[in-house]
RODREN-507377 format. One record per atom (N, C-alpha, C, O, CB): atom name; x, y, z. Coordinates in nm, 2 decimals, m for minus. Glycine has a CB too. Layout:
BEGIN
PT atome     px     py     pz
PT    CA      X      Y      Z
...
This chain:
BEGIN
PT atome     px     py     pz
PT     N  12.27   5.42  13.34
PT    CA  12.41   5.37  13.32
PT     C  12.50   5.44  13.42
PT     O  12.50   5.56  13.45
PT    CB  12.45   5.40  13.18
PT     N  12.57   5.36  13.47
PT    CA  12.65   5.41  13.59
PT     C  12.77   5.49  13.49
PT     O  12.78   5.49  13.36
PT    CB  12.71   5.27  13.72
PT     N  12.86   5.55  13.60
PT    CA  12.97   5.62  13.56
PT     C  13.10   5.53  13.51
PT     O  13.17   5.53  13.41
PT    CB  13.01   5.70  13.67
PT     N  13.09   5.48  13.61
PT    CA  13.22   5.32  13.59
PT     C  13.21   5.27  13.49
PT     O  13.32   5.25  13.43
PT    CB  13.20   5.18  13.69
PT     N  13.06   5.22  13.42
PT    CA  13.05   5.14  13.29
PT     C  13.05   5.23  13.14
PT     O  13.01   5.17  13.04
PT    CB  12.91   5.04  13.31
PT     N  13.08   5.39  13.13
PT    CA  13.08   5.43  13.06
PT     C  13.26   5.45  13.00
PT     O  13.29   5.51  12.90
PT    CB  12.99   5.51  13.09
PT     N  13.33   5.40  13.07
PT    CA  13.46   5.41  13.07
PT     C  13.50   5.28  13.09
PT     O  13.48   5.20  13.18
PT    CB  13.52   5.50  13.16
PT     N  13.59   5.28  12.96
PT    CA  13.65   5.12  12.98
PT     C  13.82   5.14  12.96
PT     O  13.87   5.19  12.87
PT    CB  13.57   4.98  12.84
PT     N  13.89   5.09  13.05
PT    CA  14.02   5.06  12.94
PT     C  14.09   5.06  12.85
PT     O  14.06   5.00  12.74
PT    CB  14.03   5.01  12.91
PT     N  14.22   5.16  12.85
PT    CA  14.26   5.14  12.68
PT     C  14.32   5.00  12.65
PT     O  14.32   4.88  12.70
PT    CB  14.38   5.26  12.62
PT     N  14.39   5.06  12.55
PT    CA  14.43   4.92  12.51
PT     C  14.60   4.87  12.56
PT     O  14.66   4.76  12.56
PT    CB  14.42   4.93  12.33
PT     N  14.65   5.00  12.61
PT    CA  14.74   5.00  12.74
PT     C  14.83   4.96  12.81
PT     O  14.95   4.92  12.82
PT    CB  14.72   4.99  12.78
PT     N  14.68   4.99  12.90
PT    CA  14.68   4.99  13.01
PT     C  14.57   4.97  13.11
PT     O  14.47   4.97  13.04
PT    CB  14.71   5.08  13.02
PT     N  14.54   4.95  13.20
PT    CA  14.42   4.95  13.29
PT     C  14.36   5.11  13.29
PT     O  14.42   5.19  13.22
PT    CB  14.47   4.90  13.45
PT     N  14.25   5.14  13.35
PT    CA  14.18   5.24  13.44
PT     C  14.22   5.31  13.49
PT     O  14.21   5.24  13.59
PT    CB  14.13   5.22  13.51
PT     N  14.29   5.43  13.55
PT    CA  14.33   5.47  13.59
PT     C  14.24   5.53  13.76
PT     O  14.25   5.53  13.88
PT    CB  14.39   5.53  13.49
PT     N  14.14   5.59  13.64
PT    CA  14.04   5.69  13.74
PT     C  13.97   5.77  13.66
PT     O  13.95   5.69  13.56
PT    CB  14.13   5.81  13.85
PT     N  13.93   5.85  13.63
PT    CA  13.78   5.91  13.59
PT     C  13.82   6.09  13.60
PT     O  13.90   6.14  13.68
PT    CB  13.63   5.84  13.73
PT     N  13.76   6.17  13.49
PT    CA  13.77   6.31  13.52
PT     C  13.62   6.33  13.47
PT     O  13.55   6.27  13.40
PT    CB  13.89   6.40  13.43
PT     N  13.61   6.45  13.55
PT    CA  13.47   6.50  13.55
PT     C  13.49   6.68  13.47
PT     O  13.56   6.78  13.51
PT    CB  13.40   6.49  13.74
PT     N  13.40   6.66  13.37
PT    CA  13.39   6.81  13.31
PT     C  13.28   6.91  13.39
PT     O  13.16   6.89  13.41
PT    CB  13.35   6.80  13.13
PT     N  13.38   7.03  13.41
PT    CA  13.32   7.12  13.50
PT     C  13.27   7.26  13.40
PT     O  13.33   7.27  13.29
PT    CB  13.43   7.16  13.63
PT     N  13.19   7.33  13.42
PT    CA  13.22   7.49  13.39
PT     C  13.29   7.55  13.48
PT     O  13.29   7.55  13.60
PT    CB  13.10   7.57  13.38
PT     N  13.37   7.63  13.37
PT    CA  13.45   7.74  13.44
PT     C  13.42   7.86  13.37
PT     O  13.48   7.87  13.26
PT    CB  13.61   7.72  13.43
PT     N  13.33   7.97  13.40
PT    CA  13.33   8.08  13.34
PT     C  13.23   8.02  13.17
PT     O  13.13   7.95  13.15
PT    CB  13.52   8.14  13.34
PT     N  13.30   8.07  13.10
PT    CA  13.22   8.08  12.93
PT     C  13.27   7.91  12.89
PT     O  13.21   7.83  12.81
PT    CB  13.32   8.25  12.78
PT     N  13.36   7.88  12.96
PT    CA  13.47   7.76  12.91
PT     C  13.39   7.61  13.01
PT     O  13.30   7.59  13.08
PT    CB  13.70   7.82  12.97
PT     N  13.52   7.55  12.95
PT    CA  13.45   7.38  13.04
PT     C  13.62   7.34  13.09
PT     O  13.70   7.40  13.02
PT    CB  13.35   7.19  12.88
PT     N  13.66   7.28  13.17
PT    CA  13.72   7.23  13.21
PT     C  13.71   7.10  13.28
PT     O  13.61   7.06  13.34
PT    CB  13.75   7.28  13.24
PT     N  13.88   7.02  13.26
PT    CA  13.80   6.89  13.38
PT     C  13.89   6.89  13.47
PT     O  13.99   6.96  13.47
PT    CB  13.78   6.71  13.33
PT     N  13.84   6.79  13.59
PT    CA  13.89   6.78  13.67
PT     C  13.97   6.67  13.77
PT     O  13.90   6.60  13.85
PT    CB  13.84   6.82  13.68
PT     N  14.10   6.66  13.75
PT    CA  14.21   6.57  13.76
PT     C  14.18   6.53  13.94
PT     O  14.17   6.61  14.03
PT    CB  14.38   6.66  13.71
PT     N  14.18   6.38  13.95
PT    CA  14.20   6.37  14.12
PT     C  14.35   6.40  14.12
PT     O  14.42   6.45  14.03
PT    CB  14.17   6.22  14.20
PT     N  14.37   6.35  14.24
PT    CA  14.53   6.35  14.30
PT     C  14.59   6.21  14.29
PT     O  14.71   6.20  14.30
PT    CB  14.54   6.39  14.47
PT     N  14.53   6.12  14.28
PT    CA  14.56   6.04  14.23
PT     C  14.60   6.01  14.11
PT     O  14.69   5.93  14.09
PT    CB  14.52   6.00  14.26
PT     N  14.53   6.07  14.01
PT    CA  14.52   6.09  13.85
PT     C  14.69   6.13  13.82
PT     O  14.79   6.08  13.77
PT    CB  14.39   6.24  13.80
PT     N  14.67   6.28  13.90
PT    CA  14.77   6.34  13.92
PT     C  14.90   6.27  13.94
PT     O  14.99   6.31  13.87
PT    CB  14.75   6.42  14.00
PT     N  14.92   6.19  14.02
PT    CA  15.02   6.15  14.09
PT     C  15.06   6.03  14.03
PT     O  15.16   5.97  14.07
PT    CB  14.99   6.14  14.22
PT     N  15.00   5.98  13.93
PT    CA  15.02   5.84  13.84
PT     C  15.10   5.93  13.70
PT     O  15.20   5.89  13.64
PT    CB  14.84   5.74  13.79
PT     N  15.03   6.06  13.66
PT    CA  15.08   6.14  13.58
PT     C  15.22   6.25  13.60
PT     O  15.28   6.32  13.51
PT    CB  14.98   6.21  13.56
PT     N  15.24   6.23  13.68
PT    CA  15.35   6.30  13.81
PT     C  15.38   6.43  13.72
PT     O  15.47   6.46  13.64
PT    CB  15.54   6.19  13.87
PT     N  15.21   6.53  13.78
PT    CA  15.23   6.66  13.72
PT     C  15.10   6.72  13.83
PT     O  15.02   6.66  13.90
PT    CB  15.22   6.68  13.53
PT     N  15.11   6.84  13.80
PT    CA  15.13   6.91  13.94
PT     C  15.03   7.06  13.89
PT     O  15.03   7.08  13.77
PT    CB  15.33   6.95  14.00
PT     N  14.97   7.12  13.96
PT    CA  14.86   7.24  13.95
PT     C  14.98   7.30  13.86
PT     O  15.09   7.27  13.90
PT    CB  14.78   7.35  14.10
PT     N  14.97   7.39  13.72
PT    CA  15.02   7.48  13.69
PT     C  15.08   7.42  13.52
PT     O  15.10   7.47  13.41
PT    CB  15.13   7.52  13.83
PT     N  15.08   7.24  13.57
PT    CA  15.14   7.21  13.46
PT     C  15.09   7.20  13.29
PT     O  14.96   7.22  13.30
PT    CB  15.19   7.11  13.51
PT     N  15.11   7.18  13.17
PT    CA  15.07   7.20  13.06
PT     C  15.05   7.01  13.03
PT     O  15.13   6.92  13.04
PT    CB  15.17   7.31  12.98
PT     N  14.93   7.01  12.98
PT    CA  14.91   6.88  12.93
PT     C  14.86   6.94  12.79
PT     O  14.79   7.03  12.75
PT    CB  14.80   6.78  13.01
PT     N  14.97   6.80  12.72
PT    CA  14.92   6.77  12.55
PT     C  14.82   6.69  12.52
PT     O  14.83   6.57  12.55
PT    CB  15.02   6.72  12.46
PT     N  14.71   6.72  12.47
PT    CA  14.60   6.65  12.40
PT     C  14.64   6.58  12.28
PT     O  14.71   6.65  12.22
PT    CB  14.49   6.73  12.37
PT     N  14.62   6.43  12.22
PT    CA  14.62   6.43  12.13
PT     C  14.49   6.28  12.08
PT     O  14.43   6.20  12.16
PT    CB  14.77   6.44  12.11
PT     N  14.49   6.29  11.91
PT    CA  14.35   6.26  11.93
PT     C  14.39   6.07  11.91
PT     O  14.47   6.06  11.81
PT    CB  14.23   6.35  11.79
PT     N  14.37   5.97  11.95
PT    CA  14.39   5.80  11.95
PT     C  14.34   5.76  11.82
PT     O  14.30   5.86  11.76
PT    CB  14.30   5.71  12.08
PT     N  14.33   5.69  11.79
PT    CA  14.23   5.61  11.65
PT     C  14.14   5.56  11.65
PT     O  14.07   5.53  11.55
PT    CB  14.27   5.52  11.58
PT     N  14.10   5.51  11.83
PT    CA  13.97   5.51  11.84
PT     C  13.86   5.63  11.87
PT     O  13.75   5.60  11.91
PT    CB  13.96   5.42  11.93
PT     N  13.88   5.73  11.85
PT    CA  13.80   5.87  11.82
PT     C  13.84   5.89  12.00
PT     O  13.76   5.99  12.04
PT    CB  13.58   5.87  11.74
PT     N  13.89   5.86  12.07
PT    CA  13.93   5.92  12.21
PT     C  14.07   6.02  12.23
PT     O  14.17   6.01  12.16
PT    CB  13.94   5.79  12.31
PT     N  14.07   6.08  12.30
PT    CA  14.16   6.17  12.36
PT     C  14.30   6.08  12.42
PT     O  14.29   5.96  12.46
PT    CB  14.08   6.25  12.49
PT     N  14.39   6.13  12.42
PT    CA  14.48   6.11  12.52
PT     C  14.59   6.24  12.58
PT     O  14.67   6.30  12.50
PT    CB  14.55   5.98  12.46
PT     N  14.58   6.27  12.71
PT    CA  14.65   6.38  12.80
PT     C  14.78   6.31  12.83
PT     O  14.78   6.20  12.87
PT    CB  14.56   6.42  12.93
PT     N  14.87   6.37  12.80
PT    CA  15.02   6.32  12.85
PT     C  15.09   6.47  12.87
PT     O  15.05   6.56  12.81
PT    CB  15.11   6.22  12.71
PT     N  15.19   6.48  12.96
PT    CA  15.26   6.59  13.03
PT     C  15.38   6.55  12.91
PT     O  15.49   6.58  12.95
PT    CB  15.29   6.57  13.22
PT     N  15.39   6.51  12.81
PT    CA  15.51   6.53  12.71
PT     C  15.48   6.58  12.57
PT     O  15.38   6.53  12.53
PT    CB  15.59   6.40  12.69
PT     N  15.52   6.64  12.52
PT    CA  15.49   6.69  12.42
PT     C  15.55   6.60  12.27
PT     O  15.67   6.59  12.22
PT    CB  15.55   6.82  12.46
PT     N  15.41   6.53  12.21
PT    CA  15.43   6.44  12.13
PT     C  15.50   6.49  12.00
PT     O  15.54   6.40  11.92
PT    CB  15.33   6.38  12.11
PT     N  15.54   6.66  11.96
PT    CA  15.64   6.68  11.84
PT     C  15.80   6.67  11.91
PT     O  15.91   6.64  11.86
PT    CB  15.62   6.85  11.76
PT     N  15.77   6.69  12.01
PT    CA  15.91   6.72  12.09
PT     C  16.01   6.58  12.08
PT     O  16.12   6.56  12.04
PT    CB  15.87   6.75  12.27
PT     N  15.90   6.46  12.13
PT    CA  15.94   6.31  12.11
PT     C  15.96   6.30  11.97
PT     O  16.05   6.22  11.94
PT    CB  15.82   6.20  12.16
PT     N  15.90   6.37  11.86
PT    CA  15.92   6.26  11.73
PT     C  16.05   6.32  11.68
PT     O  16.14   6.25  11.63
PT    CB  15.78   6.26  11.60
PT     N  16.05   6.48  11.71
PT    CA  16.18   6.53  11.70
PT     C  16.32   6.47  11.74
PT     O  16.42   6.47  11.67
PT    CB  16.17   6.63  11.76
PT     N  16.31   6.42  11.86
PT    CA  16.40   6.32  11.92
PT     C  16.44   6.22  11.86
PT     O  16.55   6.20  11.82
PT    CB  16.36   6.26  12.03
PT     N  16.31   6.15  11.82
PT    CA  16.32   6.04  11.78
PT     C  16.45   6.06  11.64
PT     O  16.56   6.00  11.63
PT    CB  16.16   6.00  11.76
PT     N  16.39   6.14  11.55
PT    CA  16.48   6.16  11.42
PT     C  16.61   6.19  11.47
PT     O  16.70   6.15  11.40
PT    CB  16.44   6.27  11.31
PT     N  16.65   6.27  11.60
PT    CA  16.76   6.31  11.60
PT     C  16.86   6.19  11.66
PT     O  16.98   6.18  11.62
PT    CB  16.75   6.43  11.65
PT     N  16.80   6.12  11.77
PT    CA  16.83   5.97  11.78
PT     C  16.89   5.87  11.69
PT     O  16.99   5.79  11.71
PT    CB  16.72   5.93  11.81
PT     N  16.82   5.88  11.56
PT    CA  16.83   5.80  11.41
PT     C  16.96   5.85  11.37
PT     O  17.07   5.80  11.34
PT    CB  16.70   5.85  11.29
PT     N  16.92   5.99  11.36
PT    CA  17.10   6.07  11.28
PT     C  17.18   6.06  11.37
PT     O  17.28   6.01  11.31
PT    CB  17.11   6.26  11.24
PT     N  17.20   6.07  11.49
PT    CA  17.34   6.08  11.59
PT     C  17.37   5.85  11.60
PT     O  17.47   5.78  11.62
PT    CB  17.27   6.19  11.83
PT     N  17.27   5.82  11.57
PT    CA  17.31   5.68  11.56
PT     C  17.36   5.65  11.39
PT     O  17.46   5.57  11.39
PT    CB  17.16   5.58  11.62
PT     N  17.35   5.66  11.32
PT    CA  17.38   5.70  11.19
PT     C  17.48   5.77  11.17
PT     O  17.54   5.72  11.08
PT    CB  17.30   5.76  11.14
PT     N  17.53   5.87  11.22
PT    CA  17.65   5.94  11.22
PT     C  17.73   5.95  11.31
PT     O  17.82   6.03  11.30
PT    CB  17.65   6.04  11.18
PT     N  17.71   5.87  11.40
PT    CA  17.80   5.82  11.48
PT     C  17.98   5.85  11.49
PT     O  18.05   5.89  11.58
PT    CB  17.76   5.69  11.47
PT     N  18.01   5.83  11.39
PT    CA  18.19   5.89  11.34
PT     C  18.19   6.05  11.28
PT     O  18.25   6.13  11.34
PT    CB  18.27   5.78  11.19
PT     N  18.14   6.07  11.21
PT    CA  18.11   6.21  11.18
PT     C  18.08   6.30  11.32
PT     O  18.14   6.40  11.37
PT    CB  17.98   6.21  11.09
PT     N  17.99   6.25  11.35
PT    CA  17.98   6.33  11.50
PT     C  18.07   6.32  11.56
PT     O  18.11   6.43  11.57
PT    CB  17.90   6.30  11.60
PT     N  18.14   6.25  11.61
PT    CA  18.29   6.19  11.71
PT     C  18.39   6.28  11.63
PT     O  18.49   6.29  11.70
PT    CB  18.34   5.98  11.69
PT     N  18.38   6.32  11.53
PT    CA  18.53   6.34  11.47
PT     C  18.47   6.49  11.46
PT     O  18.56   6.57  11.47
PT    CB  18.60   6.23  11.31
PT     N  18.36   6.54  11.45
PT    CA  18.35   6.69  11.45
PT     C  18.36   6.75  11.62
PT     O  18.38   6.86  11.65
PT    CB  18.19   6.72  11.38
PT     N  18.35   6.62  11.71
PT    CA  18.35   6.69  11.85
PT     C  18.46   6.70  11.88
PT     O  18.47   6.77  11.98
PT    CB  18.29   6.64  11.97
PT     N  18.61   6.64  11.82
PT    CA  18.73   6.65  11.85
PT     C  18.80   6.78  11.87
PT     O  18.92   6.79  11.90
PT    CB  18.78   6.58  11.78
């Protein structure tokens, strides 16, 4: 079985590109092309969040998915209190 046909598509998006798991030391790591990289626009050094999909797969994103949901609620209340807020910033 080739490499190509073990990776398909999410539901998305297309393909992007492929990572390959390395050893590092006791640990495993993988390994991001530059292209990977550059569709992800993040850079040696930076922190990726794992989180787990519903089809039992991974997904790596450079944002931090409590950070977003946090937003999200606070988005809800400042649209929601919209005059309360306005009249406490006066």
């Amino acid at each position: 079985m080739s490499e190509r046909s073990k990776i398909a598509p999410d539901t998305r998006g297309r393909l992007i590109g492929t990572v390959e798991i390395k050893k590092i030391g006791n640990s495993s790591g993988i390994i991001l092309s530059k292209d990977v990289m550059a569709r992800m626009n993040v850079s040696v050094g930076d922190t990726l969040y794992a989180t787990l999909t519903p089809d039992g797969g991974v997904r790596l994103t450079p944002h931090d998915p409590d950070f977003e949901k946090a937003m999200e609620v606070a988005r809800r209340g400042m649209k929601r209190y919209h005059n309360a807020l306005a009249e406490l910033a006066k």
